[in-house]
Structures are given as C-alpha cells and as structure tokens.
C-alpha positions, -999 to 999 in steps of 0.1 A, spaced: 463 79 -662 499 87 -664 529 66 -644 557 84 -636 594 71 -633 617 82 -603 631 111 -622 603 132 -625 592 129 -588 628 135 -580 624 168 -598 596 179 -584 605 171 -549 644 186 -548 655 218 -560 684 217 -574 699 247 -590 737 240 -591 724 215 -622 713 234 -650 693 196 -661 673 197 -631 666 236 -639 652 232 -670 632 199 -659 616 210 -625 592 232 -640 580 202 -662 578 178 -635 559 204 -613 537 210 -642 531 170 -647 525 167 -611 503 198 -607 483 198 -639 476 160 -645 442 149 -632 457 112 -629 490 100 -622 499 61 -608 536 57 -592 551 19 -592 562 5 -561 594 3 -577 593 38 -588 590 43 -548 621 22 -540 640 41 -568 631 77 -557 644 68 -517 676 52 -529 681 89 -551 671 106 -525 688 88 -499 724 88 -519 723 111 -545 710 138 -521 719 128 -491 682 133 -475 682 124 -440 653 99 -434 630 125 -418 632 142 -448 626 109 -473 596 101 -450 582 137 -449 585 135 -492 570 98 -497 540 108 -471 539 139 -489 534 119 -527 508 93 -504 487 124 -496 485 137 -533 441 129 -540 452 125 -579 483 102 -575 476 65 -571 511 49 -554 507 8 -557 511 -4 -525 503 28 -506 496 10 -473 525 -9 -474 547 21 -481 525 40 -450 534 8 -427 568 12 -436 573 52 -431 575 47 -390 597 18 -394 621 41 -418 617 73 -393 632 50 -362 664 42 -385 653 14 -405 667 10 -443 633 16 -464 633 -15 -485 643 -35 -451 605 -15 -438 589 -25 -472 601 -63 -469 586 -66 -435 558 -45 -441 548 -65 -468 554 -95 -448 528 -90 -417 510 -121 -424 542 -143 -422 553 -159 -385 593 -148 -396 610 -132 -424 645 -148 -430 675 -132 -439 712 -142 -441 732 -110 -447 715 -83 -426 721 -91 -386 715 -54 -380 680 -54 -397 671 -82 -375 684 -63 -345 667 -32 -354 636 -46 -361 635 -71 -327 650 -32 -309 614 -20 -329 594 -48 -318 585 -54 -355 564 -79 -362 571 -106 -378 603 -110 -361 635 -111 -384 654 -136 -380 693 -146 -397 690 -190 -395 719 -207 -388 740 -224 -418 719 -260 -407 685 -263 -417 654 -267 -396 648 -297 -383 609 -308 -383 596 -338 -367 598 -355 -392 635 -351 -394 658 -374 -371 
C-alpha cells in the first residue's frame, strides 16, 4: 500500500496548465492514482487537499465535495475516516466550512461540541439542525450541582 500526500491528489484532480510544475506532474500523479493496486489517503491529507483546493484554486464547495466523493468512490484507495468525511460532505454542500463538518461529524456521540471563536458555525449548524448542537459558552463556567 502506498499513502499519498495532498499534492499528488491535487494533481490528479486539477488541471492546471498555466504551471508548467503541475504539467509535468499530472501525468505522474494520474499514473500513481490509475496504476497502483493500493493507495491509503490520511485524514489529514483530506483536510490538506480541501484547504488547496478551497484557496489555492478557488473550488466552489460543490466542486470540493463532487472531488472528495469522487476519491471516497475510488475501490483501490483506502481514505481513514471515510465515513466521517461522507457525513461531512452534506454538511459542506449546505455552506459549512469542511473541518467545521469533520469536527461535528466526528463528534455524533457527544450531547455538544463547544467552541469559542466560531458563532457562525454554531449558527449554521443549529440553521442545519446538526446534531450535536454547537454551542459558543459564556466566559463563566458551568455551574453543576454541586457548585453553589
């Protein structure tokens, strides 16, 4: 089994012939991709090839969603975390950020996710009916009964 980095799934997936890099390395990744009777993608690698594609290339997040259930469909590539990255496709076709998607989809067995700095996750995904709700805590901690 090979594992790929972000780059070469990057350069199988966009054409791009303004860079004369990518034209010289786009037949090799199609060949890695095409000829290898094994391959294993990271769920990092995953997170790395949205954020290229997402603002390097500007893909729209149809376009992200249509390439990562493309690489999910792939019989010879094993993606870790496949069924996370499936539950979080829909979430990143309605607007959400992908890694916002991964977090809760990797969080289904939790009663909240927490999050101080992104109000407009928590909106989106409460808009989504996500579950399990995100939530931004006040500065004060909970209080539990045992706390006066």
């Amino acid at each position: 089994m090979i594992a790929l980095d972000a780059n070469i799934l990057a350069r199988f997936y966009v054409d791009d012939p303004g860079d004369p890099e990518a034209a010289k390395q786009r037949p090799v990744a199609r060949a890695i991709m095409t000829d290898s009777p094994s391959l294993f993608v990271p769920l990092t690698v995953v997170l790395e090839l949205e954020w290229v594609l997402r603002a390097f290339y500007r893909f729209e997040a149809a376009q992200i969603v249509r390439v990562l259930e493309h690489l999910l469909g792939l019989g010879h590539v094993n993606t870790e975390e496949s069924e996370r990255i499936a539950a979080a496709l829909p979430l990143t076709a309605e607007g959400m950020d992908f890694a916002d998607a991964l977090h809760l989809a990797g969080s289904h067995h939790c009663e909240a996710l927490y999050t101080f700095d992104d109000r407009r996750f928590a909106r989106r995904a409460r808009r989504l009916g996500c579950a399990p709700p995100v939530r931004v805590p006040t500065d004060e901690p909970p209080t539990t009964p045992d706390t006066p």
